[in-house]
C-alpha positions as CSV (number, residue, x, y, z in Angstrom):
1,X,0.0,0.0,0.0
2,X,1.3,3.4,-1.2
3,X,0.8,5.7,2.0
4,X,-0.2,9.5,1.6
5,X,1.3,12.1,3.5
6,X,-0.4,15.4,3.4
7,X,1.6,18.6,3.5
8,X,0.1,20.9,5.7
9,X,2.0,24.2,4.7
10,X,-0.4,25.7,2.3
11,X,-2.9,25.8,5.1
12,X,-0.6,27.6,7.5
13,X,0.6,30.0,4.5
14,X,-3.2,31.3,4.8
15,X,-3.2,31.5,8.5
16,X,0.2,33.6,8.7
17,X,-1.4,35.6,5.8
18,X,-3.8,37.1,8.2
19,X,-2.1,36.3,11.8
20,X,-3.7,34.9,14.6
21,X,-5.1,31.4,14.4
22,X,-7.4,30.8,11.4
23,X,-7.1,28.3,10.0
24,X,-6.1,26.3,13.1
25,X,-3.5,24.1,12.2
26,X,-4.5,21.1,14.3
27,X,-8.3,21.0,13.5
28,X,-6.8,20.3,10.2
29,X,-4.7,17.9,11.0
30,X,-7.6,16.1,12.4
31,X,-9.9,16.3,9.6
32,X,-7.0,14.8,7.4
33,X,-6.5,12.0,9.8
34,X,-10.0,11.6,10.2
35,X,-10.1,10.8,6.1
36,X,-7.9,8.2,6.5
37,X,-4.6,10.2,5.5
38,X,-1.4,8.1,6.8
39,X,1.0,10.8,7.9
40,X,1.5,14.9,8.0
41,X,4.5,16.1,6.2
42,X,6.1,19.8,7.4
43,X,8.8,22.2,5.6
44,X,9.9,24.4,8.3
45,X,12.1,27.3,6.5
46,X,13.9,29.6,8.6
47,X,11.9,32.7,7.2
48,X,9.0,30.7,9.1
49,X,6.6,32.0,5.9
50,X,4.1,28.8,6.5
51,X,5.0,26.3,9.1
52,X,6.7,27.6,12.3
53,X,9.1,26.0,15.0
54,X,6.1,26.1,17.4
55,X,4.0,24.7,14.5
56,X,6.2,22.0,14.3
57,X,6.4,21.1,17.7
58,X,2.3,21.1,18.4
59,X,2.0,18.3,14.6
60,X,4.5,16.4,16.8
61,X,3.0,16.4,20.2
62,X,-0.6,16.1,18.9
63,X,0.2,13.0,16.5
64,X,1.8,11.0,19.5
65,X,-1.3,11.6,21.7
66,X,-3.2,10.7,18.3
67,X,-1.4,7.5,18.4
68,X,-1.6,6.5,21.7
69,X,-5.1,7.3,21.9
70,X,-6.1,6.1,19.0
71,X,-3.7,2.9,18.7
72,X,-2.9,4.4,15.1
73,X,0.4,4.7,13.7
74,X,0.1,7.8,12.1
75,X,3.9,9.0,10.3
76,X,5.2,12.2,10.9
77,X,7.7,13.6,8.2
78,X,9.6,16.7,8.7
79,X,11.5,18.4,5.5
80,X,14.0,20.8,6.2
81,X,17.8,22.0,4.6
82,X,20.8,20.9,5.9
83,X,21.9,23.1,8.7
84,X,21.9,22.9,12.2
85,X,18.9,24.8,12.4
86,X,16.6,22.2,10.7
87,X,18.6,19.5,13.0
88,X,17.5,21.1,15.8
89,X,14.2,21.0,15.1
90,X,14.4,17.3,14.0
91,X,15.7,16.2,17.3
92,X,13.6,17.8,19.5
93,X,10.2,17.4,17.4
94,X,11.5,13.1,16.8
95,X,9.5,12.7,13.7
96,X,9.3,9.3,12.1
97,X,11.4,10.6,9.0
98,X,13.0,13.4,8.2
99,X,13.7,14.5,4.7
100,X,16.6,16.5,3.9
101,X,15.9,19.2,0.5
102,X,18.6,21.1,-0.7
103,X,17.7,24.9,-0.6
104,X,18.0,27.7,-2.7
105,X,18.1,31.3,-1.3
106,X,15.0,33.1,-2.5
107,X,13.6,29.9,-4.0
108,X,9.5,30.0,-3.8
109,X,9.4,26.0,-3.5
110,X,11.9,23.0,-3.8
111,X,12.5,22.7,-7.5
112,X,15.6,20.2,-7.6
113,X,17.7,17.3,-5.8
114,X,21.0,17.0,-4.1
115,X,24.2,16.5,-6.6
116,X,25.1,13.4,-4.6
117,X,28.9,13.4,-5.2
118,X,29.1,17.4,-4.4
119,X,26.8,17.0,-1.1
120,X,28.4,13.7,0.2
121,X,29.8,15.0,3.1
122,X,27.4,17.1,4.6
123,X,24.4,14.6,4.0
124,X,26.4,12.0,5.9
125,X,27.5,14.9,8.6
126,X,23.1,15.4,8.8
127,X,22.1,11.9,8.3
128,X,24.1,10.2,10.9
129,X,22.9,12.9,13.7
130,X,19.2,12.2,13.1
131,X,19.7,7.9,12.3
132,X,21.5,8.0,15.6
133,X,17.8,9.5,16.9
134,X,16.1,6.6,15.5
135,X,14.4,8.9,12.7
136,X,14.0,7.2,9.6
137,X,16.0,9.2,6.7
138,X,15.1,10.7,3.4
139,X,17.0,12.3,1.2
140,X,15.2,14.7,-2.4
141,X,16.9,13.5,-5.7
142,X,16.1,13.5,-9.1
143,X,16.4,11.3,-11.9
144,X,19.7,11.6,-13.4
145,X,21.4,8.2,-13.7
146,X,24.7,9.5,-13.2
147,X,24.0,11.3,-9.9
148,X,21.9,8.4,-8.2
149,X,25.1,6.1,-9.1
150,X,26.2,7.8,-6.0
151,X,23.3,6.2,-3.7
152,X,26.3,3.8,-2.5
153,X,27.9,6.0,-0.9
154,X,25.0,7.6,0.8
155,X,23.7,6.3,4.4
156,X,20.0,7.4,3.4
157,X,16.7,4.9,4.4
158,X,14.6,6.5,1.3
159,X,14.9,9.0,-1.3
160,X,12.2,11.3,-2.0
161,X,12.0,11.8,-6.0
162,X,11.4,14.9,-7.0
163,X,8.4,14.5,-9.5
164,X,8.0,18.4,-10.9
165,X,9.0,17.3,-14.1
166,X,7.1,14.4,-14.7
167,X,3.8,16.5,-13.4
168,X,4.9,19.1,-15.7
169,X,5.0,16.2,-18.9
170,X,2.2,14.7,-17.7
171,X,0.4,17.8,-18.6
172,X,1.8,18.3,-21.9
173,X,0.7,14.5,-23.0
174,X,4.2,13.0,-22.3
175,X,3.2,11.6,-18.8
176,X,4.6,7.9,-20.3
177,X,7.7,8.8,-21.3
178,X,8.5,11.1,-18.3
179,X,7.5,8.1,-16.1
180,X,10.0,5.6,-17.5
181,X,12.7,8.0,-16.2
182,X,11.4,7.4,-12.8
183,X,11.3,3.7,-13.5
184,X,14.7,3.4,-14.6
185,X,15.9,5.7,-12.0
186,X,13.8,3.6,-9.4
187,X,16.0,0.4,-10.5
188,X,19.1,1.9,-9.2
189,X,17.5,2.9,-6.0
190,X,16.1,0.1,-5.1
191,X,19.4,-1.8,-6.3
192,X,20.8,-0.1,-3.2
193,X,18.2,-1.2,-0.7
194,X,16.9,2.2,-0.7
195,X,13.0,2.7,-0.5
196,X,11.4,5.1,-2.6
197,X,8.9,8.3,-1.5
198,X,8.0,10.8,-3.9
199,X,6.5,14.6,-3.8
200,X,5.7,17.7,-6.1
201,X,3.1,18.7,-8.2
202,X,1.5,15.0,-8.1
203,X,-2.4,15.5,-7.9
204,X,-5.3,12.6,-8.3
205,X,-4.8,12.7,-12.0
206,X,-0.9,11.9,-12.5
207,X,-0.8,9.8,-9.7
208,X,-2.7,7.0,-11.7
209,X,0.1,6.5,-13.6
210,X,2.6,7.5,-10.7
211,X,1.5,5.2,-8.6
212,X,2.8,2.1,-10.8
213,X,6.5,3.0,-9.9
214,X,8.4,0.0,-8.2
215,X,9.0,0.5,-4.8
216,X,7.1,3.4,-4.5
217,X,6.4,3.6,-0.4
218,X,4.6,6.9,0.0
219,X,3.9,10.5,-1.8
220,X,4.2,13.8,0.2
221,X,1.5,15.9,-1.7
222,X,0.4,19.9,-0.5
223,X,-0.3,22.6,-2.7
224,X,-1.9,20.8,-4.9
225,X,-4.3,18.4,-2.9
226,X,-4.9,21.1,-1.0
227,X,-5.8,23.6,-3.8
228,X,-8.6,21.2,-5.0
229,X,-9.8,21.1,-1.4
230,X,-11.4,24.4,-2.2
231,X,-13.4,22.9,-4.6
232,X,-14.9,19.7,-3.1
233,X,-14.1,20.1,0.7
234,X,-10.6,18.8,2.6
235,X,-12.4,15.0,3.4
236,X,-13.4,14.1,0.1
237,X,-10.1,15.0,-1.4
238,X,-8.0,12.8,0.8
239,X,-10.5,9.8,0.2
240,X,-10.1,10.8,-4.0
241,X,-6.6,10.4,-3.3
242,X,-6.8,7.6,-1.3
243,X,-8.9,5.7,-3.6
244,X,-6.3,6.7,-6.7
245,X,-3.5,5.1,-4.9
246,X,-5.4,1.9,-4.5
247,X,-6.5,1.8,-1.1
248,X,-10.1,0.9,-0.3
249,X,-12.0,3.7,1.4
């Protein structure tokens, strides 16, 4: 079963737009759990434009009572740069996976993957810190066959493919051939024992054809799920996606 983690900083983007609490984060969460999501996923930038520290701490500490009281096992996935900024929010907050995205200054959204021989050093630096927590580890990529040769030498648990590109294709009619990149690039990461998660632009639509990729584990999906959420209410979106990934709801 393909799990879906819903990206929750589009609604605190509108909150922060306006200050004070509206939307409340956490009655959100809990109509997205309610629908049968499987996890939250967080980007906590240091500008603190959507999701905050504070924000990040309250997911966490709500999700574990969630848990307990619910005998769920709901995931918690916090993306963040490498610094010792993001670290520090990683270790305190003790999500079940942390996803490291290499950031640009100025950038508007994550748009690209690490250069795996270039970043070596400081992803092993990051990813020992937070394995040695117990955190499950991600890292973003993309497709290039050349750079994912480097997987070997990278202590990750997943990779998160960045899929931009393929929504991007998908739109224009290519979707098929923009897919067998992600297949072929899938082989090598799963030739390394590495699972594979994937996030960006992928919507009900392109996820039936997504959602064929070997190994595929989970998608991380926010503006876009919740942009159709406007439309046809926050529930019924998460059981349409749901449904596309093959799960009975």
């Amino acid at each position: 079963m393909i799990k879906l983690s819903v990206n929750i900083n589009k609604i605190a983007t509108l909150r922060n737009s306006r200050g004070g609490n509206i939307p409340d984060l956490i009655e959100h969460v809990k109509i997205i759990l309610s629908a049968g999501a499987h996890g939250i996923t967080v980007h906590p930038r240091s500008d603190e434009r959507h999701i905050t520290k504070k924000d990040v701490i309250l997911v966490s500490e709500f999700i574990k009572n969630y848990n307990l009281k619910n005998n769920k096992d709901i995931e918690y996935n916090i993306e963040g740069e490498l610094s010792d900024r993001f670290l520090s929010i990683v270790l305190e907050a003790n999500p079940t996976q942390a996803t490291l995205v290499p950031v640009s200054p100025g950038e508007i959204t994550s748009d690209h993957g690490f250069d795996l021989k270039k970043d070596k050093s400081e992803l092993h630096k990051y990813l020992a810190k937070i394995k040695d927590k117990g955190i499950r580890t991600a890292i973003f990529v993309e497709t290039e066959i050349e750079n994912l040769k480097n997987l070997s030498q990278i202590p990750t648990d997943r990779v998160e493919f960045y899929t931009g590109p393929f929504a991007d294709e998908f739109e224009k009619g290519n979707g098929i051939s923009s897919f067998e990149k992600y297949k072929k690039a899938s082989e090598i990461v799963l030739s390394n024992n590495i699972e594979i998660n994937a996030g960006h632009d992928l919507d009900h639509l392109n996820l039936k054809l997504f959602n064929k990729l070997p190994g595929l584990q989970e998608v991380s999906i926010g503006h876009r799920l919740i942009s159709y959420s406007l439309q046809v209410g926050l529930q019924t979106t998460i059981q349409l996606y749901l449904k596309t990934l093959g799960e009975v709801v």
